[in-house]
N, C-alpha and C positions, 0 to 999 in steps of 0.2 A: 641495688637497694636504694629506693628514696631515702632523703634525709627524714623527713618526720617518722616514717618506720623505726628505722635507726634510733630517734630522739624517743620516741616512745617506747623502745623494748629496754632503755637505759633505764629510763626513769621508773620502767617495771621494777627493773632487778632492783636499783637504788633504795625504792622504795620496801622492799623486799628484805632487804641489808639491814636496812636502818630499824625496821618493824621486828625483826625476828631472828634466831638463828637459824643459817640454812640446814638443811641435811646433808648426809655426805652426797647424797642423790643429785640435790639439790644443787650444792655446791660445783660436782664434776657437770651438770647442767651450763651454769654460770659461767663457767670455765672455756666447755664447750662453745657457746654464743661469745664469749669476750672474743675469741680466736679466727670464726667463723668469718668476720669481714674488719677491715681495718676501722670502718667507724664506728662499727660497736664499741670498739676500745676507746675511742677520740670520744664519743658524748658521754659514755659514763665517767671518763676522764674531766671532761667539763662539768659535769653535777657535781663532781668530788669537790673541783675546785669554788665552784661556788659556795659547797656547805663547808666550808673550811674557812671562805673568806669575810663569812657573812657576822662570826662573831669582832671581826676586825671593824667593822663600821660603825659609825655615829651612832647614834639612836636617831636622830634628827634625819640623816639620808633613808636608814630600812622605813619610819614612818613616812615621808614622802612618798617613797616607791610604793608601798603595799597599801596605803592609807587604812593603817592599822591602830593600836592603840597608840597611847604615846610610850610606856612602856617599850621595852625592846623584847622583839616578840620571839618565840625558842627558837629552836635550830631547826627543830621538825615543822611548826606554823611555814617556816621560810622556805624548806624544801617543798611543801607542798604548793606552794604560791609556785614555785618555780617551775612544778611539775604541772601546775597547770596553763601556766599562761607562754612555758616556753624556755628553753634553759638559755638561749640567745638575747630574748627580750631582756629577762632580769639581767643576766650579768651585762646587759649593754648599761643599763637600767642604773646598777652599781655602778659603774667604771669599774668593772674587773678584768674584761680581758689585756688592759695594758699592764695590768699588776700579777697576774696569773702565768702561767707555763700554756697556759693555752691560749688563744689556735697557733702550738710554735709550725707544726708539720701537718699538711691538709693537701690530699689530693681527691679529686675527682675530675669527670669530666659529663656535661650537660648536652643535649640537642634537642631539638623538634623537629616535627615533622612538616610535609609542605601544608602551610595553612593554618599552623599551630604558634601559635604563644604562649612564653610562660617565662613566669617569674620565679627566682631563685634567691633565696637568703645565702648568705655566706657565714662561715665563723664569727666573722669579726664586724659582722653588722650590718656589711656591705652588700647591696643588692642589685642581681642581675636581671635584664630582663629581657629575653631571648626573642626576637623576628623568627617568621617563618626560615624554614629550611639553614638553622643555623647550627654550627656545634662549639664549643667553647671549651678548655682541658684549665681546669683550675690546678694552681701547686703554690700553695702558704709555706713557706719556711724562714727560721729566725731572719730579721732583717730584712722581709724581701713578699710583698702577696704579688706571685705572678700567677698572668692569664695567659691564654694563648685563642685565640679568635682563630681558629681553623676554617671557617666556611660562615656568611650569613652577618650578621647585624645583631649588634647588643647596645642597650645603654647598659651604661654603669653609674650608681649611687655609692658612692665610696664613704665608709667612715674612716674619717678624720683620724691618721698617726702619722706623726713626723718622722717616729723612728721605725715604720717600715714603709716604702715608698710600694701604690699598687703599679704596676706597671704590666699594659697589655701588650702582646705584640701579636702581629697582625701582618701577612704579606711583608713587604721590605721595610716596615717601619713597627715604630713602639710610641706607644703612648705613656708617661709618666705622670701623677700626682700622690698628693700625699691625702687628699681629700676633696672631691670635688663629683659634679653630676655630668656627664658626658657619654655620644655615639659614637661608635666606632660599627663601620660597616665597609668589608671587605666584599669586592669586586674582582673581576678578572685580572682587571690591567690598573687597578689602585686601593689605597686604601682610603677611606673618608673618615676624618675625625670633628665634629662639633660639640661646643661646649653651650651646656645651659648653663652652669655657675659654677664659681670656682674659677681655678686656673689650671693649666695641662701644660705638657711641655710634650710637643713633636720632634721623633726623630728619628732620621733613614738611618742609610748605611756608612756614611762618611760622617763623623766625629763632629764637622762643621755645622752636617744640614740638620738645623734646629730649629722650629718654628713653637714660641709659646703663646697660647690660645687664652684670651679668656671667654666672660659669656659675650654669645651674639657670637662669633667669630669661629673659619671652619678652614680646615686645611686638607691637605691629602697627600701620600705618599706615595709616587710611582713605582712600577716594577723593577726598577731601577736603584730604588730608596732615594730618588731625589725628592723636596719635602717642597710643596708650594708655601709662596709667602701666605700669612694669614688674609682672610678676608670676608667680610658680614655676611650672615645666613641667617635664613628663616630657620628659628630652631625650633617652632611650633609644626611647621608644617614637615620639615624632615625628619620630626621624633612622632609624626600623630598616626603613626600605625600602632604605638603600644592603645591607642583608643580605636582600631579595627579601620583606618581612614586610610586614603591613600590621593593624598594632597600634590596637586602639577600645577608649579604657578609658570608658565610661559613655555614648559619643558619638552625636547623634541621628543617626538614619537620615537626614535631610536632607544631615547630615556625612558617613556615609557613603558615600552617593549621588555625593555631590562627589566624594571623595577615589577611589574606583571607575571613577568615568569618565573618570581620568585614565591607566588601564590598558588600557581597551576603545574600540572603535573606535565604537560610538556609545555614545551617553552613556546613564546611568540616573537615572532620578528617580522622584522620589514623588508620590502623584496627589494627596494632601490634605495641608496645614496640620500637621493632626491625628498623621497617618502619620510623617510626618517633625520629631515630637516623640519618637519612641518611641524607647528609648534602647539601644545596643549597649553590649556589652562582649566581645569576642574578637580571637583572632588568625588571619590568614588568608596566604597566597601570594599574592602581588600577581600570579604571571604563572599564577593559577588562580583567578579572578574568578569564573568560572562555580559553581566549589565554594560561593561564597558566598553565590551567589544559591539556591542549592541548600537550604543550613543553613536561610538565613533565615526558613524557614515553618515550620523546627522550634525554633528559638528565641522567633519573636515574632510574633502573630496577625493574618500579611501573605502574602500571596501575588505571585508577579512574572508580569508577562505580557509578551510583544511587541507591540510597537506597528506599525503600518505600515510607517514609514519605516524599522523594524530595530532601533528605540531598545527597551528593557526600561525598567518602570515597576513601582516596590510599592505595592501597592492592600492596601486594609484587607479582612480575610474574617472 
């Protein structure tokens, strides 16, 4: 079940609650859906806790958020504001999830398809945004937002809490902060971490290998979990596929090769060693792959062929 599904069959019933009494029909309804999938329970749990928190505020913070009157507006004006614009927004909106029981317990888990992006909000503000061919198993609980990057490339936009640390883990290493914007993209043989802002802290499988990132700066984690020292990256050009781009400043066609077959349905490679030294530099559409295979024999003294199985292959000419 998507989350806004989910967020809007809550804010049915909520609103349902609040307006009326049920029937007993009604009610074994209610019941029924509360049961039915774990987040039903989790967002109507989140509306509870908003309309519960919301007589606790200022009047100066609810008229900021809602630009309302100056008056402190009911309890039902404020559910509805919430019902509309998003049960996440507002109580991000208040600062209530650090003062609430929620998001204490949150799981799911997210993917796309090859070609597809997509972006994800989380409980607690935080947002994900998924590369092609990727899958990600999210699990929130007290003291703790873990991820788990199974396959594929995400940024992460983290809100800000000191007292639970996000931390992603990924092939032999794990990424940690407590607030910050950064990729993580896992590979065969590593994992890649770069930081737009903020600060991150890397680390393998030995206690020592620890490398902390800030922005501009980009590490990676072997199969191994040994952790390379940090070192300056273009973070513009390694993050501009969430804008459909697929950005090679100097990069061998082996690199290429990789980063390509993560758009198409079968993969592409290079026949020799040799070949996949030669070096790129352009930019292309990631959801027009073919255009690139196209260029490439006008840029660099290779040619692409099909292979049996459907694969495409750059051979030297």
């Amino acid at each position: 079940m998507t989350d806004n599904r989910a967020r809007d069959e809550a804010a049915q019933w909520f609103v349902r609650l609040q307006n009326a009494e049920l029937s007993a029909a009604e009610r074994q309804r209610f019941d029924v859906w509360r049961k039915e999938h774990p987040d039903h329970q989790y967002e109507f749990d989140v509306l509870q806790g908003v309309w519960n928190a919301t007589d606790l505020l200022p009047q100066a913070r609810l008229q900021a958020l809602c630009e309302g009157p100056v008056e402190k507006p009911r309890r039902r004006t404020v559910l509805r504001y919430a019902v509309a614009a998003g049960v996440a927004v507002v109580a991000l909106g208040l600062g209530l999830f650090s003062g609430l029981d929620h998001p204490r317990s949150y799981s799911a888990e997210f993917s796309t398809r090859v070609g597809e992006r997509r972006q994800v909000a989380l409980p607690d503000g935080s947002v994900m945004d998924l590369n092609s061919r990727s899958i990600v198993a999210v699990h929130y609980e007290q003291g703790r937002r873990g991820v788990e990057l199974k396959q594929g490339e995400a940024l992460f936009s983290v809100e800000h809490d000191s007292t639970r640390p996000f931390v992603v883990a990924a092939g032999a290493g794990q990424v940690t902060v407590t607030g910050t914007r950064f990729d993580v993209r896992r590979d065969e043989d590593r994992t890649r971490v770069v930081v737009e802002a903020g600060t991150v802290k890397v680390q393998g499988r030995a206690p020592d290998s620890v490398v902390t990132l800030t922005a501009g700066l980009g590490s990676h984690v072997d199969n191994q979990g040994l952790v390379a020292a940090a070192y300056a990256v273009n973070t513009d050009a390694l993050t501009a596929w969430r804008t459909g781009k697929l950005v090679f400043n100097n990069a061998s066609l082996s690199e290429v090769a990789r980063e390509v077959s993560r758009y198409r349905e079968r993969p592409l490679r290079v026949s020799t060693p040799a070949v996949g030294n030669l070096r790129l530099s352009s930019v292309f559409k990631s959801n027009d792959t073919d255009a690139l295979l196209k260029a490439l024999p006008h840029i660099l003294p290779v040619a692409v062929r099909t292979l049996p199985d459907g694969s495409q292959e750059i051979f030297s000419r």
